[in-house]
MDTraj code that builds the backbone (N, CA, C; nanometers):
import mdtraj as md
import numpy as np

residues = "UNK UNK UNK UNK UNK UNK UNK UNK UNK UNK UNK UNK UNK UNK UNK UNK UNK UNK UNK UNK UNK UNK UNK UNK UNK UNK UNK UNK UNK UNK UNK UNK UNK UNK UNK UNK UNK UNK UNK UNK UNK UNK UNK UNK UNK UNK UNK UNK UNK UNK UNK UNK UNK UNK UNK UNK UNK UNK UNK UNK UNK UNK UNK UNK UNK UNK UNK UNK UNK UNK UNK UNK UNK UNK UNK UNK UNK UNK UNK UNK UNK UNK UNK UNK UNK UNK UNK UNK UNK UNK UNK UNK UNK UNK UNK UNK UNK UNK UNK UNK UNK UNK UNK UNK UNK UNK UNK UNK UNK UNK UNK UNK UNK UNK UNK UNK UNK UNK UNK UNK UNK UNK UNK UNK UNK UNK UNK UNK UNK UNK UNK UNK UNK UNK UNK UNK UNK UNK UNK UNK UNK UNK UNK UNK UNK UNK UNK UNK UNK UNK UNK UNK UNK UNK UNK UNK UNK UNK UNK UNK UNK UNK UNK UNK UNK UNK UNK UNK UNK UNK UNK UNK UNK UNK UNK UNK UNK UNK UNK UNK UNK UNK UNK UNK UNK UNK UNK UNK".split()
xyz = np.array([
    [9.3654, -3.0883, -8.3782],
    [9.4463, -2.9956, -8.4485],
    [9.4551, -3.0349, -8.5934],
    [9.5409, -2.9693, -8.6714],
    [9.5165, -2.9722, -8.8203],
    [9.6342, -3.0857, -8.8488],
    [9.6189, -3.1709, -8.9072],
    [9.7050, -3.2834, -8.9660],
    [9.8497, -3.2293, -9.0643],
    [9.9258, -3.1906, -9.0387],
    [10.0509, -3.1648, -9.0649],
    [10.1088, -3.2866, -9.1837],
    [10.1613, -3.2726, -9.3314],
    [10.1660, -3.3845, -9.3500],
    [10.2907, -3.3921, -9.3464],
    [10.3808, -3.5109, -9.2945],
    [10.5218, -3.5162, -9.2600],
    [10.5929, -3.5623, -9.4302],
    [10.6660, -3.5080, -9.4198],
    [10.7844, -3.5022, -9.5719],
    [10.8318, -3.6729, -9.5331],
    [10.8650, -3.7366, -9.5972],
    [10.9442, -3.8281, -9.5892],
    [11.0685, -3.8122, -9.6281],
    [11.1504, -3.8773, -9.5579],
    [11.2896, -3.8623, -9.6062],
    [11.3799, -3.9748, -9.6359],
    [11.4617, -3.9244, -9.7572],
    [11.5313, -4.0345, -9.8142],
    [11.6233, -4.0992, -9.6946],
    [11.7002, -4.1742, -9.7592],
    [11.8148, -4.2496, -9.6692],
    [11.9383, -4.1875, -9.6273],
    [11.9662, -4.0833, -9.7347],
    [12.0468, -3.9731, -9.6876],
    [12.0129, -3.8694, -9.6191],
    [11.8908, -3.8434, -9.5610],
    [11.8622, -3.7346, -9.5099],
    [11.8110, -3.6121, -9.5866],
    [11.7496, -3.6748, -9.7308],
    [11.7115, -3.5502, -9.7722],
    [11.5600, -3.5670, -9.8098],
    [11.4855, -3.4464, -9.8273],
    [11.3343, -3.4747, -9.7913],
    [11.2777, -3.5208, -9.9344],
    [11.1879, -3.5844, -9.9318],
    [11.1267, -3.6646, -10.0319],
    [11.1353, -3.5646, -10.1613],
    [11.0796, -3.4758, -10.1537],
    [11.0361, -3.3566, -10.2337],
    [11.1366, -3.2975, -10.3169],
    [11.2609, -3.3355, -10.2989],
    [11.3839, -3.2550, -10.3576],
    [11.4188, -3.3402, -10.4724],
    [11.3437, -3.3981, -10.5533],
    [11.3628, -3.4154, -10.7151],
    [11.2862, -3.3002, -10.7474],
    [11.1874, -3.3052, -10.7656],
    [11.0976, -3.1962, -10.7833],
    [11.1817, -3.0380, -10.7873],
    [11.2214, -3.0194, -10.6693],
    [11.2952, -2.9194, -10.6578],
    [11.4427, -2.9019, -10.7132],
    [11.4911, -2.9942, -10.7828],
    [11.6143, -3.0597, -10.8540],
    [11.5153, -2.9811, -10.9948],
    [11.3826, -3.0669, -11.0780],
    [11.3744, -3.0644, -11.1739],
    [11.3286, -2.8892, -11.2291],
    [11.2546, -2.8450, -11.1011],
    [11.2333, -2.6924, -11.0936],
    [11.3584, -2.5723, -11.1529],
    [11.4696, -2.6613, -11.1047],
    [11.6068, -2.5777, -11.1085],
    [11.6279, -2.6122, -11.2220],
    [11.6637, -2.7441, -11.2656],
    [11.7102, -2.7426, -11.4252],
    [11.5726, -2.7064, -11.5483],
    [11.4716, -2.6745, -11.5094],
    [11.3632, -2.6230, -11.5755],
    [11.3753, -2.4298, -11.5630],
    [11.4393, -2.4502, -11.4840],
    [11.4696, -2.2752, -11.4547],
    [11.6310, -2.2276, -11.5434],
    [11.7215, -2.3239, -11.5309],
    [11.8122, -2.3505, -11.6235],
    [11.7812, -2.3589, -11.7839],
    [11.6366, -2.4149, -11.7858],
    [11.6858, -2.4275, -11.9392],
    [11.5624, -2.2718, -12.0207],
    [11.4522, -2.2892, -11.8573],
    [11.3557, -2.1588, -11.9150],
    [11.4557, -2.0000, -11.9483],
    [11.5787, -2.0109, -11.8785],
    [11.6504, -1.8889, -11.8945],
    [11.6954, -1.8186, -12.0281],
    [11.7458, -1.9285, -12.1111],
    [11.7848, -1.9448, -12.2644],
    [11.6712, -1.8887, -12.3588],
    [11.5155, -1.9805, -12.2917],
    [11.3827, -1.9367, -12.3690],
    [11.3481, -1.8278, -12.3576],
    [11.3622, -1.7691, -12.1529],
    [11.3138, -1.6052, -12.1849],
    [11.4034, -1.5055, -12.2974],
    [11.5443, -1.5713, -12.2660],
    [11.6180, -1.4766, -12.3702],
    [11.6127, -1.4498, -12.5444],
    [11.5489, -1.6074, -12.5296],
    [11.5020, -1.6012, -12.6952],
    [11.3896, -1.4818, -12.7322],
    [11.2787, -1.4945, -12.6406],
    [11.1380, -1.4284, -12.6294],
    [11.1836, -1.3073, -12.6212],
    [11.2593, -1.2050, -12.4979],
    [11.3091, -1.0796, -12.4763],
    [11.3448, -1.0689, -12.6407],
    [11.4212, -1.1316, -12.6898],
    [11.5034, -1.0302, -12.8319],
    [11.4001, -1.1132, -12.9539],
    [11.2636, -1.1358, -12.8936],
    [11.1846, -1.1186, -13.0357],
    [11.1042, -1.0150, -12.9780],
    [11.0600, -1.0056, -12.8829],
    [11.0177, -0.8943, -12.8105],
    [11.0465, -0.7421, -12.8776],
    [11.2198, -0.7511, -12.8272],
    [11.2796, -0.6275, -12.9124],
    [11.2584, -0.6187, -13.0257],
    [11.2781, -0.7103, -13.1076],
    [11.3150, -0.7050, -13.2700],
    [11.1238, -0.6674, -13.2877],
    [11.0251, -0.7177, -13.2273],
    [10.9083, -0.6695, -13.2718],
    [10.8846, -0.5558, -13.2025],
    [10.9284, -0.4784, -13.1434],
    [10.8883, -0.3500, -13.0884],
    [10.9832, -0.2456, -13.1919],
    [11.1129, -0.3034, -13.2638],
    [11.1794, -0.2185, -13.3258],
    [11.0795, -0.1995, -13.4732],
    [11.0233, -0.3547, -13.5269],
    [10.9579, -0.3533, -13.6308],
    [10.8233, -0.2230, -13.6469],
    [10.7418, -0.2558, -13.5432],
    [10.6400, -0.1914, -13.4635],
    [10.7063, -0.0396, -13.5036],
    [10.8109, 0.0109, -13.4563],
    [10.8293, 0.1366, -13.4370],
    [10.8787, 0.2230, -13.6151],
    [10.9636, 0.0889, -13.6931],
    [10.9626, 0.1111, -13.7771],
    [10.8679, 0.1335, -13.8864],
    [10.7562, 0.0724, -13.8266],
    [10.6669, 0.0816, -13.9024],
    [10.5476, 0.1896, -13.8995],
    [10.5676, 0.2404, -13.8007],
    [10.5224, 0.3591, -13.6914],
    [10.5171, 0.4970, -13.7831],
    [10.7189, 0.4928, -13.8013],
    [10.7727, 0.5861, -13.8562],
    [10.7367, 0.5518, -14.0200],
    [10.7353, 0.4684, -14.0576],
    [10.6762, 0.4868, -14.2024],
    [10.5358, 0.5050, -14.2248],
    [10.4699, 0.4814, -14.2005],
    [10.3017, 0.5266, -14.1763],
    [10.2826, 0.6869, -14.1435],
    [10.3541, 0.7485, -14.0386],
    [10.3753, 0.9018, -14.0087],
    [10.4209, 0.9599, -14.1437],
    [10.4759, 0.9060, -14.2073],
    [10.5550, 0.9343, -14.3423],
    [10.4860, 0.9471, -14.4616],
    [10.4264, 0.8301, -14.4385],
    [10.3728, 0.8207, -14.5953],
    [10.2236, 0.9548, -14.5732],
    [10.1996, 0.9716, -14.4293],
    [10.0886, 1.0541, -14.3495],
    [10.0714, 1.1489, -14.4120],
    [10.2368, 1.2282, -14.3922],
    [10.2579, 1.3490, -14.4436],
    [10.2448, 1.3774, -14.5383],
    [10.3306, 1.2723, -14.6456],
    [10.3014, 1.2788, -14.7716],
    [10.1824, 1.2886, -14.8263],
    [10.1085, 1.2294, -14.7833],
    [9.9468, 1.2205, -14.8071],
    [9.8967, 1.3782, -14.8217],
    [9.8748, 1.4127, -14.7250],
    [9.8445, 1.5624, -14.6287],
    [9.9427, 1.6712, -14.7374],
    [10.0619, 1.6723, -14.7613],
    [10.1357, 1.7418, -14.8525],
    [10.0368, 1.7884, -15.0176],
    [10.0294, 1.5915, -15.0592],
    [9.9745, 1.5784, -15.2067],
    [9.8818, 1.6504, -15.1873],
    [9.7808, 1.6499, -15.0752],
    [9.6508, 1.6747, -15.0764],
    [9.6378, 1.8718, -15.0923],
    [9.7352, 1.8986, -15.0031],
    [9.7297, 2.0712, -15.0048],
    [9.7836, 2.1098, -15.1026],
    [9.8592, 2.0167, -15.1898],
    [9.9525, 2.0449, -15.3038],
    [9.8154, 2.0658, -15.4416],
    [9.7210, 1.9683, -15.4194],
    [9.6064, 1.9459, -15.5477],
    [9.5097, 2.0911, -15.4931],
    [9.4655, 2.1061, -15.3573],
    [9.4034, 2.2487, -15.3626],
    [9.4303, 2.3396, -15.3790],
    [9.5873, 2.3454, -15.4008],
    [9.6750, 2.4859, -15.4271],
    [9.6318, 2.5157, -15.5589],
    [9.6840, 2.4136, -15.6476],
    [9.6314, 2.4039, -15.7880],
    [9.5078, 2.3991, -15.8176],
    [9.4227, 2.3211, -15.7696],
    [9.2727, 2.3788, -15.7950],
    [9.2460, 2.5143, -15.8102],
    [9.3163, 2.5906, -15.6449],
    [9.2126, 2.6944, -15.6494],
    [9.2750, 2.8466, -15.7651],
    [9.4142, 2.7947, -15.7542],
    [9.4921, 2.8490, -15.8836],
    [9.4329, 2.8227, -16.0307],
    [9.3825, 2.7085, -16.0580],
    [9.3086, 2.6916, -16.2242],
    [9.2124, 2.7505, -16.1968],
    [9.0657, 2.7911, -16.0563],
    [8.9798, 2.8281, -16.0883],
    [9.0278, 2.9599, -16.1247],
    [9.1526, 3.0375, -16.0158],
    [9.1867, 3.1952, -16.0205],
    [9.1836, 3.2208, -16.1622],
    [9.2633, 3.1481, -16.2190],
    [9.3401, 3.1787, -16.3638],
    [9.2507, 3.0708, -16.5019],
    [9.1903, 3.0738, -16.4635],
    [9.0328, 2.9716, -16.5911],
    [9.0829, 3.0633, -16.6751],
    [9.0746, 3.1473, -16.6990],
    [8.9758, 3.2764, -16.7838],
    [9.0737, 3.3070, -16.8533],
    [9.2511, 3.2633, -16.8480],
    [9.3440, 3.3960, -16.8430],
    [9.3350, 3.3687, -17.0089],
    [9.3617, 3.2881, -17.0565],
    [9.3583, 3.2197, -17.2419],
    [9.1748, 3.3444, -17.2799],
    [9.1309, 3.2864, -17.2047],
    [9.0382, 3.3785, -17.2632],
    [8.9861, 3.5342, -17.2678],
    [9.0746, 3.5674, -17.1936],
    [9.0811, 3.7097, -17.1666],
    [9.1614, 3.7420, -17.2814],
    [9.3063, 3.7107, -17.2744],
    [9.3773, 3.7402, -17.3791],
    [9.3125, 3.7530, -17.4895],
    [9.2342, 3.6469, -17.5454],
    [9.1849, 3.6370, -17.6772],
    [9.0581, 3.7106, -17.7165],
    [9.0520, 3.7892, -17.5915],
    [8.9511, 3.9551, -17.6137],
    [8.9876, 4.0418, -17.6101],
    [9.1415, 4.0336, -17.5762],
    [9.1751, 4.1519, -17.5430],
    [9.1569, 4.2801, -17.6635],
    [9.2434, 4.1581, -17.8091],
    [9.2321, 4.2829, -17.9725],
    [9.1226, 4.2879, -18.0096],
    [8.9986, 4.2196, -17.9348],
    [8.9020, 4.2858, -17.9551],
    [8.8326, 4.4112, -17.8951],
    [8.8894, 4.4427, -17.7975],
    [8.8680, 4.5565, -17.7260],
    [8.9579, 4.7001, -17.7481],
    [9.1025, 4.6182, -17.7976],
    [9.1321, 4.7216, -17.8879],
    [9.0548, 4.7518, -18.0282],
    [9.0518, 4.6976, -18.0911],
    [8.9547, 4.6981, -18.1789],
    [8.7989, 4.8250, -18.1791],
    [8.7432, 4.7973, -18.0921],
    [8.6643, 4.8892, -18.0115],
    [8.7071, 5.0214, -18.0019],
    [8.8330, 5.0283, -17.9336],
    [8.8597, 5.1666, -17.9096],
    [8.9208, 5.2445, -18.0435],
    [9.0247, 5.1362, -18.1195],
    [9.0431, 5.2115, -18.1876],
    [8.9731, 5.2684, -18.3086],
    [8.8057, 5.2323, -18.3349],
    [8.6549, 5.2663, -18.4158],
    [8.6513, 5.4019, -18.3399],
    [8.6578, 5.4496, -18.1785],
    [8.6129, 5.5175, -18.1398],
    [8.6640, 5.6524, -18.1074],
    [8.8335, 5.6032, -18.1251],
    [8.9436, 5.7292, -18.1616],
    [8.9247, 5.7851, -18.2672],
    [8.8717, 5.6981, -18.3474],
    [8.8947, 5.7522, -18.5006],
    [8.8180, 5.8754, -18.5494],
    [8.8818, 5.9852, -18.5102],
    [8.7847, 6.1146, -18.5906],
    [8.7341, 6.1781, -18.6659],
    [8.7739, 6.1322, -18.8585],
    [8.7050, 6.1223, -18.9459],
    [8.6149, 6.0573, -18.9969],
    [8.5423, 5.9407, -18.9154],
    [8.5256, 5.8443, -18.9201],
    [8.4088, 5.8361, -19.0418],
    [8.4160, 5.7620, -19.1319],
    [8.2545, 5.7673, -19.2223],
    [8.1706, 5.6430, -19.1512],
    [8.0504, 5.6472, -19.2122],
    [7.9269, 5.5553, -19.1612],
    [7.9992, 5.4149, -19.2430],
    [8.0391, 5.4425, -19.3483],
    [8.0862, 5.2735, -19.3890],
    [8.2537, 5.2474, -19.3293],
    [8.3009, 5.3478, -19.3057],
    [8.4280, 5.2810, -19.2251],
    [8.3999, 5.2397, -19.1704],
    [8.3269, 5.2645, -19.0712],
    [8.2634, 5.2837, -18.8880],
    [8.1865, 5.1318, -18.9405],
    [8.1161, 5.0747, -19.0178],
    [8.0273, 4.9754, -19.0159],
    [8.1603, 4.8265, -19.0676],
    [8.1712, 4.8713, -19.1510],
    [8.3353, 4.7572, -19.2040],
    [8.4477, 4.7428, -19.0679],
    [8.4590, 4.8608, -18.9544],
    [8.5128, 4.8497, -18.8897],
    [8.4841, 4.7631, -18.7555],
    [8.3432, 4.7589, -18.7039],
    [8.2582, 4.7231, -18.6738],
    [8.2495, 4.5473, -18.6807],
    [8.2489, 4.5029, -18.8298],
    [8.2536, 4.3537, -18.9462],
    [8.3470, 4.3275, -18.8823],
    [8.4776, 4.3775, -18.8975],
    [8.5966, 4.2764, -18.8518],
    [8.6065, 4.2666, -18.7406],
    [8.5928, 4.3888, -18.6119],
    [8.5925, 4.3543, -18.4648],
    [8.5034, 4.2069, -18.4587],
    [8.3644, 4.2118, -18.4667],
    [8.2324, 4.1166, -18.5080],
    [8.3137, 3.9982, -18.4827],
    [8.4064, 3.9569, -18.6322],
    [8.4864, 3.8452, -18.6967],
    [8.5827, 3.8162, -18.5459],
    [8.6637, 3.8942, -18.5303],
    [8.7474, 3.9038, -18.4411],
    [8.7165, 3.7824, -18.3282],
    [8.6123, 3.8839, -18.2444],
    [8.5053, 3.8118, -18.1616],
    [8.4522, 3.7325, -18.1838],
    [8.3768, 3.6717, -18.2767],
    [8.3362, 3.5239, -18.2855],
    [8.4634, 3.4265, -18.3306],
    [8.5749, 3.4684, -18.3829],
    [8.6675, 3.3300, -18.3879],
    [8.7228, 3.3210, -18.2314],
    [8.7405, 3.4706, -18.1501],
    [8.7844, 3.4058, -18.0276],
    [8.7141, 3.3178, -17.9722],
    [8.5588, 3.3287, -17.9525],
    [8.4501, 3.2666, -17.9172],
    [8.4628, 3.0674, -17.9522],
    [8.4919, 3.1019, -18.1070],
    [8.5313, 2.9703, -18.1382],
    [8.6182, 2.8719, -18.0745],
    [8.7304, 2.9415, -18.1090],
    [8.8423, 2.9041, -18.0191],
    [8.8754, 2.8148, -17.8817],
    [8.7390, 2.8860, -17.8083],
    [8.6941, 2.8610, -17.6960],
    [8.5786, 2.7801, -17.7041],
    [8.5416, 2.7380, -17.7876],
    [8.3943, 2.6217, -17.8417],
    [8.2900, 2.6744, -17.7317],
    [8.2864, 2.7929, -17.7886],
    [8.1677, 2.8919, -17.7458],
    [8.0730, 2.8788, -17.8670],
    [7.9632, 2.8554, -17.9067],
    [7.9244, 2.8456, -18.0180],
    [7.7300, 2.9272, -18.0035],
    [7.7393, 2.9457, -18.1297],
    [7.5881, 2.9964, -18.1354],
    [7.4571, 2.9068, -18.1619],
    [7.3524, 2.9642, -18.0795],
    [7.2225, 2.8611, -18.1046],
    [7.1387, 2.9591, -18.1650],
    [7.1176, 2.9437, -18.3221],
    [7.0021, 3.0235, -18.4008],
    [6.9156, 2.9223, -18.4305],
    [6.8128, 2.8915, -18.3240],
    [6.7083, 2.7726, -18.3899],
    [6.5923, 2.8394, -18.4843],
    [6.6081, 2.9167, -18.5857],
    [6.4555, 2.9089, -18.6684],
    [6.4693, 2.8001, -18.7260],
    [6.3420, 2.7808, -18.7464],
    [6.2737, 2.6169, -18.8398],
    [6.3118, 2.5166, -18.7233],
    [6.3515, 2.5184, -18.5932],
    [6.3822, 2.4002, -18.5381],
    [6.2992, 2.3656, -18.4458],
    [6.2644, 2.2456, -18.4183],
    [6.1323, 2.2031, -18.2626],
    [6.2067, 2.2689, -18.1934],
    [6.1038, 2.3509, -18.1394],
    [6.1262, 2.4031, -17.9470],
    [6.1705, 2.2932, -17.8445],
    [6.3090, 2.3230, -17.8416],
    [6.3647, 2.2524, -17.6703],
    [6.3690, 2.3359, -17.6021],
    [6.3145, 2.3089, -17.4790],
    [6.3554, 2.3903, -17.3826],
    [6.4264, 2.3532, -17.2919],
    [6.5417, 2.2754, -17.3320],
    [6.6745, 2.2809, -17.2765],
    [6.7775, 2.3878, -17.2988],
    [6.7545, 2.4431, -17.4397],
    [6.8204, 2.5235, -17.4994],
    [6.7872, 2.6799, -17.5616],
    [6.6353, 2.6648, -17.5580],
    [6.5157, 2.7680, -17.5842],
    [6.4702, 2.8004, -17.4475],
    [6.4322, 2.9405, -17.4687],
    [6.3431, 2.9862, -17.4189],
    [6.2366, 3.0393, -17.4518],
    [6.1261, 3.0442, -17.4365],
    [6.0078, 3.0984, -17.5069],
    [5.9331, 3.2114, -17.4645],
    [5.9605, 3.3117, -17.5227],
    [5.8588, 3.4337, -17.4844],
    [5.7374, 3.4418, -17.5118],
    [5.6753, 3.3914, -17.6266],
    [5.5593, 3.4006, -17.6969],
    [5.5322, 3.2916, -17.7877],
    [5.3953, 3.2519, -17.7946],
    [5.3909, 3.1919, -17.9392],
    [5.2937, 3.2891, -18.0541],
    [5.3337, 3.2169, -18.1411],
    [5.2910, 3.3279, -18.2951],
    [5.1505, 3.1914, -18.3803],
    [5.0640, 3.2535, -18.4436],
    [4.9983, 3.1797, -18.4930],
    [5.0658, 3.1570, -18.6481],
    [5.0997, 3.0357, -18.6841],
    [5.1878, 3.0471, -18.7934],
    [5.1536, 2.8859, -18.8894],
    [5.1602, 2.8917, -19.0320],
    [5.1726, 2.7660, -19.0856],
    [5.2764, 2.6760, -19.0395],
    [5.3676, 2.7139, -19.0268],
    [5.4975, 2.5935, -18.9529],
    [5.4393, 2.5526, -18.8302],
    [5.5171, 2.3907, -18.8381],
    [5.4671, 2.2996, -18.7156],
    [5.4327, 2.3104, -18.6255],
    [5.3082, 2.3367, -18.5363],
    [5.2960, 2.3715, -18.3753],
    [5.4686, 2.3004, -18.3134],
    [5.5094, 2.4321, -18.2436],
    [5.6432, 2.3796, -18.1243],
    [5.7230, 2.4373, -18.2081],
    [5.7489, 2.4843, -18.3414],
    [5.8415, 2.4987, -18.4135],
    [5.8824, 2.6602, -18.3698],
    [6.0545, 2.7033, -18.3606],
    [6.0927, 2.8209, -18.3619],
    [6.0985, 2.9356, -18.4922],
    [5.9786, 3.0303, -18.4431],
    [5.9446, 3.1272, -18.5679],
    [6.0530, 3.2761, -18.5968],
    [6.0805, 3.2468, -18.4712],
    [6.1806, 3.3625, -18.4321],
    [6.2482, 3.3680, -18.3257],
    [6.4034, 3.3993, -18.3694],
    [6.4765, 3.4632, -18.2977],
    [6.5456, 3.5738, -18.1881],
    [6.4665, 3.6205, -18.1189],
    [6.4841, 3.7493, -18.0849],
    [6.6348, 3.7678, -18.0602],
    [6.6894, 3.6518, -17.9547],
    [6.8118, 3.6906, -17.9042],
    [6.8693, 3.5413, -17.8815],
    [7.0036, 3.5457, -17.9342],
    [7.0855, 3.3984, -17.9891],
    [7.1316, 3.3504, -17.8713],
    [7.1366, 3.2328, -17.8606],
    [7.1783, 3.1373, -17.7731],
    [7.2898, 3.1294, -17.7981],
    [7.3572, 3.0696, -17.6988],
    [7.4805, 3.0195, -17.6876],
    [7.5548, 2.8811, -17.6042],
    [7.6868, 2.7851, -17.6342],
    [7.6573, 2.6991, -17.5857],
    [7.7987, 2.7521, -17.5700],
    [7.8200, 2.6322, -17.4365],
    [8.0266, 2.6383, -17.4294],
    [8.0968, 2.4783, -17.3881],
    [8.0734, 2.4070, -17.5251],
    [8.1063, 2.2878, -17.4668],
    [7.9903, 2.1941, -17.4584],
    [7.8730, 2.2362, -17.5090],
    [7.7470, 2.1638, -17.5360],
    [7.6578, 2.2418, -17.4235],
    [7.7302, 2.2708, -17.3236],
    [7.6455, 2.3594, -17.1759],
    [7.5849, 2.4653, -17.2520],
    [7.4485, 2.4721, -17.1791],
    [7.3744, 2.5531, -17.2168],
    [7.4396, 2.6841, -17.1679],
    [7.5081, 2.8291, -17.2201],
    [7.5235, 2.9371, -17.1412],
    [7.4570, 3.0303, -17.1499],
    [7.3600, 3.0789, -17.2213],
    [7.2582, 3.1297, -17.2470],
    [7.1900, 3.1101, -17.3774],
    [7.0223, 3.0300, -17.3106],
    [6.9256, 2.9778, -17.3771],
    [6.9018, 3.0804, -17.4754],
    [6.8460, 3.0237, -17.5908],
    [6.7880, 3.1533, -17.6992],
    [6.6468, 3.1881, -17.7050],
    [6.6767, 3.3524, -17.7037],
    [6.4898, 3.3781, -17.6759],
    [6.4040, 3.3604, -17.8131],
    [6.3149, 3.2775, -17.7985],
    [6.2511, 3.2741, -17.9267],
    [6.0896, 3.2952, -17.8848],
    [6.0391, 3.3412, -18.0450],
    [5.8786, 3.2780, -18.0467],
    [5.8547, 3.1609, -18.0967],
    [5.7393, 3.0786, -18.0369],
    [5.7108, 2.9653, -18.1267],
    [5.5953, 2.9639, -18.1786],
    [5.6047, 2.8465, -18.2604],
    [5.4483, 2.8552, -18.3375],
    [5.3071, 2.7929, -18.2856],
    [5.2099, 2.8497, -18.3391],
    [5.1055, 2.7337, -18.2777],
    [5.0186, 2.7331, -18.4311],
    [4.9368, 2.6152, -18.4021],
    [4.8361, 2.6423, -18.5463],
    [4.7287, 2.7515, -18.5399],
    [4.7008, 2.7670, -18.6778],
    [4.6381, 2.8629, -18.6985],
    [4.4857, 2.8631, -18.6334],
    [4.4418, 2.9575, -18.5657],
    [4.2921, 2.9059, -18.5615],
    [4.1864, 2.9745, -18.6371],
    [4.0912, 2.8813, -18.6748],
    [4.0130, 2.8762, -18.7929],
    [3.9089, 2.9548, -18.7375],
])
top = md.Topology()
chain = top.add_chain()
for i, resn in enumerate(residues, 1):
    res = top.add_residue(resn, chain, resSeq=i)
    for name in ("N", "CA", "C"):
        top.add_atom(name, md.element.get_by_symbol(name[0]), res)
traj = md.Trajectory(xyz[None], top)
């Protein structure tokens, strides 16, 4: 059969084993104090945890807020780009009409009237650093040129001989290239 191992027992009758079971108890005595320490860091880090939970959700929103707050405005500056510059066509369009009300009108009113609308319109233009590209006498870029033709001419092969139709820039951006001819040398 299987060897049973017998406890020994003290002189009082109690079994060998009961220090052990003495030191178990006052180890259970003193582990009680420790779980309680552990439980309320436990808490205090699950409160931290949660506090911190709730500020992260927070700052979330905020985030998400700023963010719909900057496309609102974006898509509002693209709506309204123009509005400064509309305005500042507008007396030129009066301008326009009122050349075209006018029913006595002579050929030099009508042309002087014409001059100042002109004026009108290019300072709004200004205003707006809209500016003009008249390249004669200048090398052909064609960043800024366009070329319809070339002309056989004494000025520099590449050079702009003519103007047909003026360029324009807005801010250095090309907004419409200027149509020109250019030159080539003469052939002999």
């Amino acid at each position: 059969m299987h060897d049973i191992p017998e406890v020994a027992a003290k002189p009082d009758g109690r079994p060998d084993n009961e220090p052990e079971r003495e030191q178990a108890e006052a180890g259970a005595d003193q582990a009680a104090p420790a779980a309680a320490g552990v439980e309320e860091q436990l808490r205090k880090a699950e409160l931290a945890a949660r506090e911190h939970q709730e500020a992260w959700l927070r700052a979330k929103a905020e985030a998400d807020n700023i963010r719909k707050r900057a496309q609102a405005d974006i898509a509002s500056a693209h709506k309204f780009a123009l509005e400064n510059f509309a305005a500042e066509l507008l007396p030129v369009k009066d301008s326009l009409e009122a050349a075209l009300a006018a029913e006595n009108a002579t050929t030099d009113s009508m042309r002087s009237g014409v001059q100042l609308t002109l004026k009108q319109l290019a300072a709004a233009l200004e205003r707006f650093n809209v500016t003009e590209v008249n390249p004669v006498g200048q090398k052909f870029d064609p960043h800024r040129h366009q070329a319809i033709s070339t002309q056989e001419s004494d000025a520099e092969p590449n050079t702009v001989v003519k103007v047909l139709q003026k360029g324009y820039l807005l801010h250095e951006r090309v907004v419409r290239p200027a149509l020109v001819i250019v030159a080539k040398p003469v052939e002999k």
